[in-house]
C-alpha positions as CSV (number, residue, x, y, z in Angstrom):
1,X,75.5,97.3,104.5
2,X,76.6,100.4,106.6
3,X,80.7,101.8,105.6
4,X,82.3,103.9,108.5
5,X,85.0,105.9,106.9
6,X,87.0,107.0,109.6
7,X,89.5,110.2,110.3
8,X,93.0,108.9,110.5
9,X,94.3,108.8,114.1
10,X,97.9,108.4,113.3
11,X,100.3,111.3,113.6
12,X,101.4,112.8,110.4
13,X,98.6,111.0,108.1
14,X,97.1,113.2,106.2
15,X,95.2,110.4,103.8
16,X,91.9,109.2,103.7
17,X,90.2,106.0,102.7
18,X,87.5,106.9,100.7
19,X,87.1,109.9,98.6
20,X,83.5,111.2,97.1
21,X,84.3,109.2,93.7
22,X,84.2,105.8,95.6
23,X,81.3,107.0,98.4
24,X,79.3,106.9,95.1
25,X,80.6,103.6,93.6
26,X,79.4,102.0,97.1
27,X,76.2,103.5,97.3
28,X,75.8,102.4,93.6
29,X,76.1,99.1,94.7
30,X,73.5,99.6,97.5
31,X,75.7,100.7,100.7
32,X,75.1,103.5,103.2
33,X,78.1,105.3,103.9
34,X,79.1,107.4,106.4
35,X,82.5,109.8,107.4
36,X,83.4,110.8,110.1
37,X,83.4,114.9,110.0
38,X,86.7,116.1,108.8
39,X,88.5,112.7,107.5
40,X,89.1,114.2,104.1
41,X,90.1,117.3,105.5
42,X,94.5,116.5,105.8
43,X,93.7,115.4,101.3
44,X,91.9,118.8,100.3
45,X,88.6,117.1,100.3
46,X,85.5,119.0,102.5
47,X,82.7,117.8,104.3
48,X,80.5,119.0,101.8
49,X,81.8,117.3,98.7
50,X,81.6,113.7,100.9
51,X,78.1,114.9,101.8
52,X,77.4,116.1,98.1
53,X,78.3,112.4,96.8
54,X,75.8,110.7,99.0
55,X,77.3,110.3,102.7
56,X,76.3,110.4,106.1
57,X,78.6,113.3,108.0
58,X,78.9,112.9,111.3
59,X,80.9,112.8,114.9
60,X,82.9,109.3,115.3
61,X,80.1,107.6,117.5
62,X,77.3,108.1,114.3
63,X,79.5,107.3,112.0
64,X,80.0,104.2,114.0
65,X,76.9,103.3,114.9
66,X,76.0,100.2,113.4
67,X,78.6,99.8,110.6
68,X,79.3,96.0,109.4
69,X,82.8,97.7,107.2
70,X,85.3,99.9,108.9
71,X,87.8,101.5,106.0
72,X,91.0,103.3,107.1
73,X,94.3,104.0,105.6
74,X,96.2,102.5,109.0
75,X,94.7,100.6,111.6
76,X,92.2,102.1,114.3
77,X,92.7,101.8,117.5
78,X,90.1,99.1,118.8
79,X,89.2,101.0,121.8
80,X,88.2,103.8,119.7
81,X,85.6,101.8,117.6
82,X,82.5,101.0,119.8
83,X,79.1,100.9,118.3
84,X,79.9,99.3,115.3
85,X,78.1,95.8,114.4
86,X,79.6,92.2,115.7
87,X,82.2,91.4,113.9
88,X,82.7,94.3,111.7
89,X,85.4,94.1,108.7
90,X,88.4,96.5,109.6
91,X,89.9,97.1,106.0
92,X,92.8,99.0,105.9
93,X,96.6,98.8,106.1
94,X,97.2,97.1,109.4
95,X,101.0,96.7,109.5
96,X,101.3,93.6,111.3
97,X,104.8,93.1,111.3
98,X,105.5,96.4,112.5
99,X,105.6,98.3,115.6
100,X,104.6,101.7,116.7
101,X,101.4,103.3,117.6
102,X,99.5,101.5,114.5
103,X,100.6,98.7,113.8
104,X,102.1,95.5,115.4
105,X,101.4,92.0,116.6
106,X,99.4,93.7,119.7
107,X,96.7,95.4,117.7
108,X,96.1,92.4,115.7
109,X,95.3,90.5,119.1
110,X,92.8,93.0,120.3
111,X,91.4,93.1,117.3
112,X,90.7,89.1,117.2
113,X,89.8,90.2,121.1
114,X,87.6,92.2,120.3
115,X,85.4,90.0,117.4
116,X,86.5,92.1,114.5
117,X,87.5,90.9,111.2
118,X,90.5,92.5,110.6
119,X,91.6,92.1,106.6
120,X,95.0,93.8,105.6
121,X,95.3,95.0,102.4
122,X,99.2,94.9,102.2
123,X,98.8,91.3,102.8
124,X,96.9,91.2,99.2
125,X,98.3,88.6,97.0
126,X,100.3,90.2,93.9
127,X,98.1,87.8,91.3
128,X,96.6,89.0,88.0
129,X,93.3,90.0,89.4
130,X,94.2,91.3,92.4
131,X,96.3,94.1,90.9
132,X,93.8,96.8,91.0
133,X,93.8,96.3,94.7
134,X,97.1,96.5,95.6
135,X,97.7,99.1,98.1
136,X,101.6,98.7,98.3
137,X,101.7,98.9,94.8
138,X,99.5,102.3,94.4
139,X,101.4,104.1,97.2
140,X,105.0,103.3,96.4
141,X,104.7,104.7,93.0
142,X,103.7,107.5,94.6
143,X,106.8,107.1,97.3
144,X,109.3,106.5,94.4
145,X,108.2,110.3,92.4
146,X,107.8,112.3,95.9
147,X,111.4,110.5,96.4
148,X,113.1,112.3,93.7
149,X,111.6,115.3,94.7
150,X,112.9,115.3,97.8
151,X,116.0,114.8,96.4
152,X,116.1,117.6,94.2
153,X,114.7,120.1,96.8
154,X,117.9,118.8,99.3
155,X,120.3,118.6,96.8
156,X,122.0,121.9,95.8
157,X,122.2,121.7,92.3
158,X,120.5,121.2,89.1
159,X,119.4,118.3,88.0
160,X,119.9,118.3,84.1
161,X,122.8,119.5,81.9
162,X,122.5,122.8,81.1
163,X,124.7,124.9,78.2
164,X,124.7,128.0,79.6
165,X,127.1,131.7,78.1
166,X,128.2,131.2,81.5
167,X,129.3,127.6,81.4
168,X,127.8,123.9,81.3
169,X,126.0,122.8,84.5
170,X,126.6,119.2,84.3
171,X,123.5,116.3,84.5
172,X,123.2,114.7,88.2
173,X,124.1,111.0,88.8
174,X,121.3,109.7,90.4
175,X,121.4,105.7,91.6
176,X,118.5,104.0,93.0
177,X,119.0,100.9,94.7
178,X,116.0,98.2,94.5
179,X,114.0,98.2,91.5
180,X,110.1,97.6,92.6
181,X,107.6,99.6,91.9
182,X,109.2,102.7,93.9
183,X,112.3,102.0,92.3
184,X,110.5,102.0,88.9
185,X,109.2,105.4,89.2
186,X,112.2,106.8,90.9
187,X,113.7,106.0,87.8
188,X,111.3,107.5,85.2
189,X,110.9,110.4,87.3
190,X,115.0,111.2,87.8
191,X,115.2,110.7,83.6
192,X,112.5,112.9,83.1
193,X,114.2,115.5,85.3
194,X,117.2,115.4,83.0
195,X,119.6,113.6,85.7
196,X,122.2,110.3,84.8
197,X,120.6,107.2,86.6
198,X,122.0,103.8,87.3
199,X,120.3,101.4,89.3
200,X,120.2,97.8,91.0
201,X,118.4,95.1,92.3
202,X,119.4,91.8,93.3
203,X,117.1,90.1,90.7
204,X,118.3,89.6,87.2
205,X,115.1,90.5,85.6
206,X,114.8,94.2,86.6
207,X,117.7,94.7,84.5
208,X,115.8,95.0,81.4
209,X,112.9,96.9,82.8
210,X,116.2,99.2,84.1
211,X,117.3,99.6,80.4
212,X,113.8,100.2,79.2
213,X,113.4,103.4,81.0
214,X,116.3,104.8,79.5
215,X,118.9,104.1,83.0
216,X,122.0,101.9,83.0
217,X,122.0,98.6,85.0
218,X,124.9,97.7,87.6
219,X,124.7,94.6,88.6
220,X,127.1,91.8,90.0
221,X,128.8,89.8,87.5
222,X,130.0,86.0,88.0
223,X,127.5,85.8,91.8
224,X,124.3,84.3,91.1
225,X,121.4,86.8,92.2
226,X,117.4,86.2,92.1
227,X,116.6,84.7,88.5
228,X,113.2,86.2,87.9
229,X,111.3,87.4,90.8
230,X,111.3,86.9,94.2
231,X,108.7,85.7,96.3
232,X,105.4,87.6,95.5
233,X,107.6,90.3,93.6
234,X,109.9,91.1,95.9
235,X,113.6,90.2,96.7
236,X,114.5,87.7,99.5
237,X,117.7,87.6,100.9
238,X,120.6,87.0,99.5
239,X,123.7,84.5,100.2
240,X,126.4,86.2,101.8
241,X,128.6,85.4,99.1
242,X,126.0,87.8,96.6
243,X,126.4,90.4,99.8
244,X,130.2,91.1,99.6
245,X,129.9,91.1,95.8
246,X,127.1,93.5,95.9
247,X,128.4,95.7,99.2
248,X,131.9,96.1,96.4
249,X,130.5,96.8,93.4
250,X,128.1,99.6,95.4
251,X,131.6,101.2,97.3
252,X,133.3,101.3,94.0
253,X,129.9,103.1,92.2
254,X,128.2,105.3,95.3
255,X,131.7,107.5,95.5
256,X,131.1,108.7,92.2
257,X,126.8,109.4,92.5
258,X,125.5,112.6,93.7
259,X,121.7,111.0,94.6
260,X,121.1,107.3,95.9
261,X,117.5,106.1,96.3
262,X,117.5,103.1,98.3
263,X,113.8,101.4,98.1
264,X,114.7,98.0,99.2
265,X,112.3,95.9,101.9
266,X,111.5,92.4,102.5
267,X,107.8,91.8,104.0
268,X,107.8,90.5,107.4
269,X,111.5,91.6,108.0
270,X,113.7,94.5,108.9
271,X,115.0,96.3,105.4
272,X,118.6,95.2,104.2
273,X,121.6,97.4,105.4
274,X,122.4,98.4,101.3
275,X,125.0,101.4,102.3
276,X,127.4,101.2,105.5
277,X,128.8,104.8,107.4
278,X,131.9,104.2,105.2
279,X,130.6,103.8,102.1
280,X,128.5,107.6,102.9
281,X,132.3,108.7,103.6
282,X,133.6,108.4,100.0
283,X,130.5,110.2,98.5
284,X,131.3,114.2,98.3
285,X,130.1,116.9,100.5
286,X,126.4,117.8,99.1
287,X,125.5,114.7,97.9
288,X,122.1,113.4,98.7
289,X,120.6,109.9,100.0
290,X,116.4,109.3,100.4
291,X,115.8,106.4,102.1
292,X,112.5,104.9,101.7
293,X,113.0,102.1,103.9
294,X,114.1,104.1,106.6
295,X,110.7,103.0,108.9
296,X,111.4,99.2,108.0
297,X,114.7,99.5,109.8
298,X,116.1,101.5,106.8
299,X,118.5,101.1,104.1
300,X,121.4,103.2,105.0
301,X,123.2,103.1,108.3
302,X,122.6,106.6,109.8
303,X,119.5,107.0,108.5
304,X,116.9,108.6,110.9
305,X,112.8,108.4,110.6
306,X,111.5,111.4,109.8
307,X,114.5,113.3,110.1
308,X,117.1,115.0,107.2
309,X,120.0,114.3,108.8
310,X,123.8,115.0,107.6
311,X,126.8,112.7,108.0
312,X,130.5,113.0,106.3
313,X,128.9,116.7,104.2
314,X,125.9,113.8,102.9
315,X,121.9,114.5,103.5
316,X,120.5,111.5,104.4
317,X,116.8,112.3,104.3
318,X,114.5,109.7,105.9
319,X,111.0,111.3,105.7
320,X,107.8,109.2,107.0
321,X,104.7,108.4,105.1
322,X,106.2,109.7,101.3
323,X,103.3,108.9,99.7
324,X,101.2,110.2,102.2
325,X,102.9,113.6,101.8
326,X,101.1,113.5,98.2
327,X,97.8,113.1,100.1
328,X,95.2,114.4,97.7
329,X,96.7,111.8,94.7
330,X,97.4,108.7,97.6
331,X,94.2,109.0,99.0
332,X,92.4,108.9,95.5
333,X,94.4,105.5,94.9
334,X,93.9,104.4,97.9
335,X,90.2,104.6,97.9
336,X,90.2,103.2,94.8
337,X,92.1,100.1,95.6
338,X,89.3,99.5,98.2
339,X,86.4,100.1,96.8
340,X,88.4,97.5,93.7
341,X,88.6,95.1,96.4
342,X,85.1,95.2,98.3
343,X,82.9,95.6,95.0
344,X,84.8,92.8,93.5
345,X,83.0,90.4,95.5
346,X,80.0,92.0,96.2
347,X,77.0,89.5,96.2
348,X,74.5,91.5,95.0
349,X,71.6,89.2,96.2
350,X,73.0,89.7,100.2
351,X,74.3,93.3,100.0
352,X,77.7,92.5,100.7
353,X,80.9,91.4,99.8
354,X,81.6,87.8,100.1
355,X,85.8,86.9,99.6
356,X,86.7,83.6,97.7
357,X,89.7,81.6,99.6
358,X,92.2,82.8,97.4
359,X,92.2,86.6,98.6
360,X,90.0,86.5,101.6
361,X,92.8,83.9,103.1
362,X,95.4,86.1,102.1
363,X,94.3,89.0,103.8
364,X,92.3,88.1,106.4
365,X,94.0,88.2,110.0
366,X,91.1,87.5,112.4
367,X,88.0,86.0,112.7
368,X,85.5,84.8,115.2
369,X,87.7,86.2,117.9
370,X,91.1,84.5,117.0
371,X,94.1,85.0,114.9
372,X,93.7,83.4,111.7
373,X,96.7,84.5,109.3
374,X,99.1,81.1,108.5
375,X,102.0,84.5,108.0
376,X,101.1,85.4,112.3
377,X,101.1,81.3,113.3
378,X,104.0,80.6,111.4
């Protein structure tokens, strides 16, 4: 079994899918694997250190050459993957709801075209024993930390009370809005940093995991919301009753916040519209938002990917990739979510991985040259 490990051809991804830890877990499981010269390069990793742990260096065509498992971060571009063997596994994030240069309902078709197996990993069911794997999981913890931080290097004050002979500084308000696993750590990582956080989330069972980490829960009173979780852990949409009740609770609370989060996506479908241009108006000048939706669509109306943009005095910072922009810490999670997934049903007798119908099903969008995925027939 030959693993290609491929540079990342999308603009502004620094990450990488394996890292020398899991080159050596493969090859302990009987694998070749091979990188493609400077893949590690954008996550501090060298050459060297993927050569020391047992790879194959080498241009994109060796690297290529004959590999039954393709692994990337995003999608490659079919063209660019001749040589490999028929139908070759592409495992990686393959965005196939999105749009853009790597993702979309067009690469999935040329990948079918082309014989590949494509398997997308943020299609991986959120199930007991497939939490290890979880890509989306991994890198939006990441997203919700590097969120705060971006708040706190726009916003132009402190973030904790501080009792000074000079005065008291007082503690930021910081309110996320959606409380997944970014929404989570955005939390945590706002309270650790000394600041006042609130959040929300339309499903009445984040509002004890809000109150564990030390936050205060705003929620709407007398609408019904989600009881429990949504769909495979995240929200659906709501009724548009729930809406109005939600869009005045969040005009009566954002005037008085100095940081909003907003974390809030639905698979398969544009991000929710959580905070209008008027709502932005009543917050004062300096205040910061960090939208983490803002490539779904976004969040907040305004809000402009991969841009820091200012409306009404307010930063509304909409930076790409956030977890990428931790690359040496994504890429390690990344890899390890991977290698999680492809050793977990490795048949040691063939030398490969063979998927059972409850994952494999899940994630696999093409086979034997068509689209396969009940989500893209639907």
């Amino acid at each position: 079994m030959r693993i290609a490990v491929l540079r990342e051809g999308a603009s502004g991804e620094s990450r990488v899918a394996a890292t020398p830890e899991t080159v050596k877990k493969f090859i302990a499981l009987g694998a070749t694997v091979a990188v493609e010269a400077g893949a590690g390069t954008g996550a501090s990793i060298a050459d060297a250190d993927y050569a020391a742990a047992g790879a194959q260096v080498a241009d994109r065509a060796a690297t290529l050459a004959g590999a039954q498992i393709v692994l990337g971060v995003q999608g490659p571009d079919p063209a660019t993957l001749g040589g490999t063997a028929p139908g070759a596994w592409i495992v990686a994030g393959l965005n196939p709801f999105g749009a853009g240069e790597n993702g979309g309902r067009a690469r999935v078709d040329a990948y079918a075209a082309a014989g590949y197996e494509a398997l997308a990993m943020e299609f991986m069911p959120r199930i007991t024993r497939a939490q290890s794997m979880d890509i989306l999981s991994s890198q939006s913890n990441l997203a919700g930390y590097k969120a705060v931080l971006d708040a706190a290097a726009e916003y132009g004050r402190a973030f904790p009370m501080m009792m000074t002979a000079a005065g008291t500084v007082s503690a930021a308000k910081v309110f996320v809005m959606g409380v997944g696993v970014a929404g989570l750590q955005a939390i945590a990582t706002a309270r650790r940093l000394g600041a006042q956080v609130s959040a929300t989330d339309v499903r009445s069972a984040t509002k004890e995991q809000i109150q564990s980490l030390g936050a205060k829960p705003i929620f709407v009173e007398n609408v019904a919301g989600i009881e429990g979780e949504g769909s495979g852990g995240y929200a659906g949409e709501m009724s548009a009753e729930y809406q109005a009740a939600q869009a005045d609770l969040v005009s009566s609370h954002i005037a008085k916040q100095d940081i909003v989060i907003t974390t809030a996506l639905i698979p398969g479908r544009p991000a929710p519209r959580l905070i209008s241009d008027a709502q932005i108006a009543t917050m004062r000048d300096g205040s910061v938002i960090v939208d983490l939706a803002v490539e779904q669509g976004g969040n907040v109306e305004g809000a402009v990917a991969g841009e820091v943009v200012v409306r009404h005095g307010v930063k509304i910072v909409g930076h790409r990739n956030v977890a990428g922009r931790l690359a040496a810490d994504a890429s390690a999670l990344f890899a390890r979510n991977l290698y999680n997934f492809l050793s977990t049903f490795w048949d040691k007798e063939q030398g490969r991985p063979i998927l059972d119908e409850e994952i494999g099903d899940a994630v696999r969008l093409t086979k034997d040259g068509a689209v396969v995925n009940p989500r893209l027939l639907s």
